[in-house]
C-alpha positions as CSV (number, residue, x, y, z in Angstrom):
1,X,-7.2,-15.3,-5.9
2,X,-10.0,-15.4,-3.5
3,X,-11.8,-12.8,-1.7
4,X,-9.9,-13.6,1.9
5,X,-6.4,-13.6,0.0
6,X,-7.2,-10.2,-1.5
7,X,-8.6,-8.6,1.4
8,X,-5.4,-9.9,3.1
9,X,-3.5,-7.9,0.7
10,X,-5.2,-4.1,2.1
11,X,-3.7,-2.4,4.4
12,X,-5.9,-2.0,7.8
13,X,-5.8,-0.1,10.9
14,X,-5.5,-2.9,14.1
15,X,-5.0,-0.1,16.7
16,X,-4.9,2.9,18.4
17,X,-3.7,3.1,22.0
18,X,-3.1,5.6,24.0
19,X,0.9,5.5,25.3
20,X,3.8,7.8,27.0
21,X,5.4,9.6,24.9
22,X,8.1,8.2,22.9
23,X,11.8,8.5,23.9
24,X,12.9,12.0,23.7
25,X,9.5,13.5,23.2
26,X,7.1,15.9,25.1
27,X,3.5,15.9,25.9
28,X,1.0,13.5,27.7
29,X,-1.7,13.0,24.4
30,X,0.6,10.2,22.3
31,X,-1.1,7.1,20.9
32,X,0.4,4.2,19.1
33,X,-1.1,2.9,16.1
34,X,-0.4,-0.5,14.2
35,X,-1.7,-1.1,10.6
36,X,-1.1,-4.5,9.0
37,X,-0.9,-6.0,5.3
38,X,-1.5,-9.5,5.6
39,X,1.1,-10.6,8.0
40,X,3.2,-7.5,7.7
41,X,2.7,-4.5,9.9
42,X,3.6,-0.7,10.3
43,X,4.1,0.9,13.8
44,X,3.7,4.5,14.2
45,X,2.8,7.0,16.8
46,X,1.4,10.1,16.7
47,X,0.3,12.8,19.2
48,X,-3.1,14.4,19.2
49,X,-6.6,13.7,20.8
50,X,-7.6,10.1,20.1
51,X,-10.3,11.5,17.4
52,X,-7.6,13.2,15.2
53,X,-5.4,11.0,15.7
54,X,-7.7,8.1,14.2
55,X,-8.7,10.2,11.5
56,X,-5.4,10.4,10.5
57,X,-4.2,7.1,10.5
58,X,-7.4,6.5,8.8
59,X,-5.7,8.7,6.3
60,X,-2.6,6.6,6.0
61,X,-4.5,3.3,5.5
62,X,-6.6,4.9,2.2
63,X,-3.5,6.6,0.9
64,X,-1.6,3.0,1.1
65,X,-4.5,1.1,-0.4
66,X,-4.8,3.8,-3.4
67,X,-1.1,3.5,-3.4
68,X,-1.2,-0.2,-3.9
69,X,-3.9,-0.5,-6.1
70,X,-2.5,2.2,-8.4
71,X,0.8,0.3,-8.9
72,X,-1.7,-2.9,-9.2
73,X,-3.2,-0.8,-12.4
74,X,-0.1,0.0,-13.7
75,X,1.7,-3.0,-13.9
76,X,1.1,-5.2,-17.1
77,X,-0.3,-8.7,-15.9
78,X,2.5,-11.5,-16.6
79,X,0.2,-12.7,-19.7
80,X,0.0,-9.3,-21.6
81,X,4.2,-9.3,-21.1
82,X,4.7,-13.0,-22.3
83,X,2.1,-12.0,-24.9
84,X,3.9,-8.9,-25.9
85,X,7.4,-10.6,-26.0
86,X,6.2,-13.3,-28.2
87,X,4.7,-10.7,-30.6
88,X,7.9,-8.7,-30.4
89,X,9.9,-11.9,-31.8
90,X,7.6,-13.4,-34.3
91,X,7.3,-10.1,-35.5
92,X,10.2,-10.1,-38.9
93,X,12.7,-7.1,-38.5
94,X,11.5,-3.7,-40.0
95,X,13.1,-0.8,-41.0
96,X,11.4,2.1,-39.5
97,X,10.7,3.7,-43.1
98,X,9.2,0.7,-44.0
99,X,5.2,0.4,-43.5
Protein backbone atom coordinates (compact mmCIF):
# COMPACT_ATOMS: atom_id res chain seq x y z
CA UNK A 1 0.00 0.00 0.00
CA UNK A 2 1.53 3.34 -0.56
CA UNK A 3 1.69 6.35 1.48
CA UNK A 4 -1.23 8.31 -0.64
CA UNK A 5 -3.54 5.12 -0.42
CA UNK A 6 -2.99 4.98 3.44
CA UNK A 7 -3.32 8.46 4.07
CA UNK A 8 -6.62 8.14 2.03
CA UNK A 9 -7.69 5.68 4.52
CA UNK A 10 -7.73 8.59 7.77
CA UNK A 11 -10.31 10.26 8.54
CA UNK A 12 -9.94 14.31 8.03
CA UNK A 13 -11.73 17.35 8.81
CA UNK A 14 -12.64 19.24 5.10
CA UNK A 15 -14.83 21.85 6.90
CA UNK A 16 -16.29 24.05 9.11
CA UNK A 17 -18.92 26.56 8.10
CA UNK A 18 -20.87 28.62 9.73
CA UNK A 19 -24.84 27.86 8.79
CA UNK A 20 -28.63 28.51 10.20
CA UNK A 21 -29.64 26.44 12.40
CA UNK A 22 -30.81 23.10 11.47
CA UNK A 23 -34.60 22.28 10.99
CA UNK A 24 -36.26 22.47 14.33
CA UNK A 25 -33.42 23.98 16.19
CA UNK A 26 -32.70 27.27 18.10
CA UNK A 27 -29.88 29.63 18.17
CA UNK A 28 -27.78 31.77 15.59
CA UNK A 29 -23.92 30.07 16.45
CA UNK A 30 -24.44 26.53 14.27
CA UNK A 31 -21.68 25.41 11.98
CA UNK A 32 -21.58 22.52 9.65
CA UNK A 33 -18.67 20.30 9.50
CA UNK A 34 -17.79 17.55 6.82
CA UNK A 35 -14.99 14.93 7.55
CA UNK A 36 -14.04 12.48 4.82
CA UNK A 37 -12.34 8.90 4.51
CA UNK A 38 -11.15 8.54 1.25
CA UNK A 39 -14.16 9.11 -0.83
CA UNK A 40 -16.62 8.66 1.89
CA UNK A 41 -17.76 11.48 4.08
CA UNK A 42 -19.56 12.33 7.47
CA UNK A 43 -21.84 15.43 7.82
CA UNK A 44 -22.52 16.80 11.11
CA UNK A 45 -23.41 20.04 12.81
CA UNK A 46 -22.87 21.37 15.85
CA UNK A 47 -23.53 24.71 17.72
CA UNK A 48 -20.87 26.67 19.53
CA UNK A 49 -18.34 29.44 18.76
CA UNK A 50 -16.37 28.46 15.64
CA UNK A 51 -13.09 27.69 18.10
CA UNK A 52 -15.06 25.01 20.11
CA UNK A 53 -16.65 23.93 17.70
CA UNK A 54 -13.33 23.03 15.70
CA UNK A 55 -11.83 21.60 18.61
CA UNK A 56 -14.38 19.31 18.84
CA UNK A 57 -14.67 17.92 15.57
CA UNK A 58 -10.97 17.83 15.89
CA UNK A 59 -11.94 15.42 18.54
CA UNK A 60 -14.08 13.30 16.36
CA UNK A 61 -11.47 12.90 13.63
CA UNK A 62 -8.56 11.46 16.40
CA UNK A 63 -11.21 9.31 18.05
CA UNK A 64 -12.12 7.81 14.46
CA UNK A 65 -8.49 7.37 13.39
CA UNK A 66 -7.59 5.65 16.92
CA UNK A 67 -10.81 3.83 16.31
CA UNK A 68 -9.66 2.57 12.94
CA UNK A 69 -6.30 1.83 13.66
CA UNK A 70 -7.21 -0.13 16.78
CA UNK A 71 -9.48 -2.49 14.82
CA UNK A 72 -6.33 -2.41 12.15
CA UNK A 73 -4.22 -3.88 15.35
CA UNK A 74 -6.57 -6.26 16.19
CA UNK A 75 -7.38 -8.03 13.23
CA UNK A 76 -5.02 -11.01 12.21
CA UNK A 77 -3.50 -10.19 8.69
CA UNK A 78 -5.01 -12.73 6.02
CA UNK A 79 -1.44 -14.51 6.10
CA UNK A 80 -1.26 -15.27 9.92
CA UNK A 81 -5.13 -16.84 9.29
CA UNK A 82 -4.25 -19.00 6.13
CA UNK A 83 -1.11 -19.76 8.20
CA UNK A 84 -2.99 -20.69 11.27
CA UNK A 85 -5.66 -22.72 9.37
CA UNK A 86 -3.06 -24.81 7.59
CA UNK A 87 -1.34 -25.53 10.98
CA UNK A 88 -4.74 -26.38 12.46
CA UNK A 89 -5.13 -29.18 9.75
CA UNK A 90 -1.78 -30.66 9.36
CA UNK A 91 -1.76 -30.75 12.87
CA UNK A 92 -2.86 -34.96 13.64
CA UNK A 93 -6.01 -35.03 16.08
CA UNK A 94 -5.10 -34.99 19.90
CA UNK A 95 -6.80 -35.90 22.81
CA UNK A 96 -6.57 -33.08 25.20
CA UNK A 97 -4.85 -35.51 27.94
CA UNK A 98 -2.43 -36.30 25.52
CA UNK A 99 0.99 -34.07 25.56
Amino acid sequence: MSDESASDECYRLISIDAVRPPAGCMGSDWHRYRIAQGENGITGYRRGDLVRVTAEVEAIVTALNERREWRKSKAPAKDQRRAATAVQRAAPDRQPDEP
